[in-house]
Structures are given as C-alpha cells and as structure tokens.
N, C-alpha and C positions, 0 to 999 in steps of 0.2 A: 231762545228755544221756541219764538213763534212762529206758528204756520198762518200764513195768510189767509184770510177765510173772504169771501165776500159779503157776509153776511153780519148783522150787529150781533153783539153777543149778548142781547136781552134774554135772547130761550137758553132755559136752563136745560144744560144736557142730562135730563134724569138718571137715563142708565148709567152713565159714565161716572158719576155721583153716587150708584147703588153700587156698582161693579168695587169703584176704589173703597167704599164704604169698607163691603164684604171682606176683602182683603186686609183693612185696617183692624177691624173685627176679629179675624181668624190670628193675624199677626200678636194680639193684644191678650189674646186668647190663649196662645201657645206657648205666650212669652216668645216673641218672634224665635219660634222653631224650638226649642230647648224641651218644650214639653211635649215628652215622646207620645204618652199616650191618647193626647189632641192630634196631633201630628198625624199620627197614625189613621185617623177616621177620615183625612182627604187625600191618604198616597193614590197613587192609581194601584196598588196594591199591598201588602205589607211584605211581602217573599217574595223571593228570587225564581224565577219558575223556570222549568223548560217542559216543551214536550206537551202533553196534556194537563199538563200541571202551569199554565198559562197563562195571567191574567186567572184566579181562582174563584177570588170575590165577586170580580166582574161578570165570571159566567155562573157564579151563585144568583146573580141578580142584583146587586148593589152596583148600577147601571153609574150612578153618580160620580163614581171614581174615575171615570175617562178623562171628566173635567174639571173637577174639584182641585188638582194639584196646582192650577195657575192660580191658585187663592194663598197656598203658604209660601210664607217667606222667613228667611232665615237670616235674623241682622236688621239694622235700621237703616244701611245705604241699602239693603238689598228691598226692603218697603219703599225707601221716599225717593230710591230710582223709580223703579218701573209705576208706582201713583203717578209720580209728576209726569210721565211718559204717557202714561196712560187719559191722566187728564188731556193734554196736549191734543192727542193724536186723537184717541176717542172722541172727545170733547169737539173736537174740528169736523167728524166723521159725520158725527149725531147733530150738530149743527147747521149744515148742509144735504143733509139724508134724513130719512125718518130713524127713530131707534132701531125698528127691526133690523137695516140694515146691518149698524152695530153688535145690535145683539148675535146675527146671523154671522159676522165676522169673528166674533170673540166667539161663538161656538164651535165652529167648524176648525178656524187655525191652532183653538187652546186644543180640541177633540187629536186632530193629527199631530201637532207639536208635540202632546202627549204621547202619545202611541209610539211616536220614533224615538222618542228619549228614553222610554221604556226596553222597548227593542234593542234600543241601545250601548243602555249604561244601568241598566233595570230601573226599579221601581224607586230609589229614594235619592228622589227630585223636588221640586218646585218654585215657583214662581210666574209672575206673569208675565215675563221676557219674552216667551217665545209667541205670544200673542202681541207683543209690543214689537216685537221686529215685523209681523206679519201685517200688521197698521200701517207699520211703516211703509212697506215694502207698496200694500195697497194701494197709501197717498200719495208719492213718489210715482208709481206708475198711474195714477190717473192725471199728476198734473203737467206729467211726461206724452200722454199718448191722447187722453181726452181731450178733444176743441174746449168740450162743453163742461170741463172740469171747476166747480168752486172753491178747490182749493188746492194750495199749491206748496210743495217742501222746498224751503229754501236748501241750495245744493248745498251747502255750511253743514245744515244738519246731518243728511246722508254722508257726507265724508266722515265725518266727525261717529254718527255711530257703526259705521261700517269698519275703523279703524279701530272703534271697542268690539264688534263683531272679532275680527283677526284677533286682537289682543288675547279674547277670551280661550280662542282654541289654542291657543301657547302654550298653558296652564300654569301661566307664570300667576294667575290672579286665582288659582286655587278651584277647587272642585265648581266647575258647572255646566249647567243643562246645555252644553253647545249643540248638539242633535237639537233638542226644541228650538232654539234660533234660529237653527239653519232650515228647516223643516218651514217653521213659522216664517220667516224673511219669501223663500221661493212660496209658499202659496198664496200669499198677498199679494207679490208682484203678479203669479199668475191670475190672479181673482180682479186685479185691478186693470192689468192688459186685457182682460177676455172681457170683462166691463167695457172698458174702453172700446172694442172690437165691436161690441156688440150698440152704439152710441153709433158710431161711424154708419155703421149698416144701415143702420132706422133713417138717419138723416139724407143718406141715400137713397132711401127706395121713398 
C-alpha cells in the first residue's frame, strides 16, 4: 500500500495525523455510529428536505455540516479503511507539498463529495471515502501527467481500489456513500490534471 514518495519520511505529516485523529475521536465518541444523538451533530443535516426545506441547518447557519460528515464512521473496517488510506495518500500529499495544500484538498472534495451524496441519497451518510478517493484520484493524476511530480501510485493500487470503487455501487457490500466517491474520485483527478496543466505551462513560458 506504498506510494513512492521522493522525499525521507523524517517530517511529520501534521495534518494528516490531526485529520485521522479527529475521525478516531468522533468514531470513539459515537461508538462508531451507533450513538444517534453524537451522530446527529456532524450529518450535513438531520431531515430529508426538498424544496426550501433544503439543507435547513445549513442555511440556519451551522455552516460546519457541509464538512463534518467525512469525520463519522460506522463500523471498525469502516474507521481503519479510510485512516490507513488516508494516512497513505495524505501523509504522501503533505510530505511533498505544504499542508495547506492537503488541507485545501480535504476541504474542497470532502465540501462537494458532501453535497452530491446529499443530493443524492439524502442526508445519513458518512465517512472519509469520498475524500479518499479524491486523494487518490489527485495522486494518480499528478504522477500520470506531471514531469515534476514527487510522487507516484503504483498502478497495483489504482486497479485494486478502482475494482472496490465498482464493487461498491453493486450493493452487494450494503448501504454506501457511492455519490461521494464518485463525486470525490473525478475531482481529484480534475484538480491533479489542471495542476499538472498548469506545471507544464510555467515551464514553458
């Protein structure tokens, strides 16, 4: 499950150590998922809405819930998958890049992974998968299209979750967030191509 990195792994990847913290946290908290009304304080909403009845909390102002649901998990493969993924991939990210980077990735793909699973399948979701596919998606497309890319996914790994990606929408493996995956996978890929785009250009001019 190693991604190649060029770099020693003396620096501690902070975030990525604060981020799987928070999740071990929330999970230990909830009794991974089981305690509804823990649970309930990171859905991206608690109801089913339609119409102007939308997202209710969210346009109360409890602005937090867009992103909060990549923090709960339900189950102990469903925690010490997406940690160990997340160490991996983040951990490689933030090693190579500055945090912000990171941080700016787990913002933005957990914000829209949210939103489309909501959209989708309403409001009672969670986990960090759909930010873990959008890592993926990221590192795979920088060390597919960047010259100047530090790190690279062994093609092993991509087959390998891409075949749990499929699996997952079958529903042979039971309730989940396949919108945030799918959602999460294409904007990483596009965030790490347009990266990469944007690498080529500079070195150009």
């Amino acid at each position: 499950m190693k991604i190649n990195n060029v770099l020693k792994h003396s620096q501690q990847p902070v975030l990525t150590i604060i981020l799987v913290g928070i999740c071990v946290v929330i999970a230990l908290a909830s009794n991974l998922g089981e305690n509804r009304l823990i649970v309930e304080n990171f859905l991206i909403s608690k109801y089913r809405g339609q119409g102007i009845w939308l997202l209710p909390e969210i346009r109360a102002g409890e602005y937090w819930r867009l992103i909060t649901p990549i923090f709960i998990h339900f189950g102990i493969l469903h925690i010490v998958f997406n940690s160990l993924w997340l160490w991996e991939l983040g951990g490689a990210i933030e090693r190579t890049s500055q945090a912000w980077k990171l941080g700016a990735l787990v913002f933005v793909i957990g914000l829209l992974s949210n939103l489309a699973q909501y959209f989708y399948g309403g409001p009672f979701f969670g986990g960090m998968s759909g930010v873990v596919y959008g890592l993926l998606g990221y590192v795979w497309a920088q060390g597919r299209f960047n010259p100047n890319a530090r790190l690279i996914l062994h093609h092993y790994i991509m087959v390998m979750m891409l075949v749990w990606f499929a699996l997952c929408w079958t529903g042979w493996l039971g309730p989940i967030a396949n919108m945030a995956h799918t959602v999460g996978l294409l904007v990483g890929l596009l965030w790490g191509w347009l990266e990469a785009i944007r690498v080529k250009g500079l070195r150009r001019g």
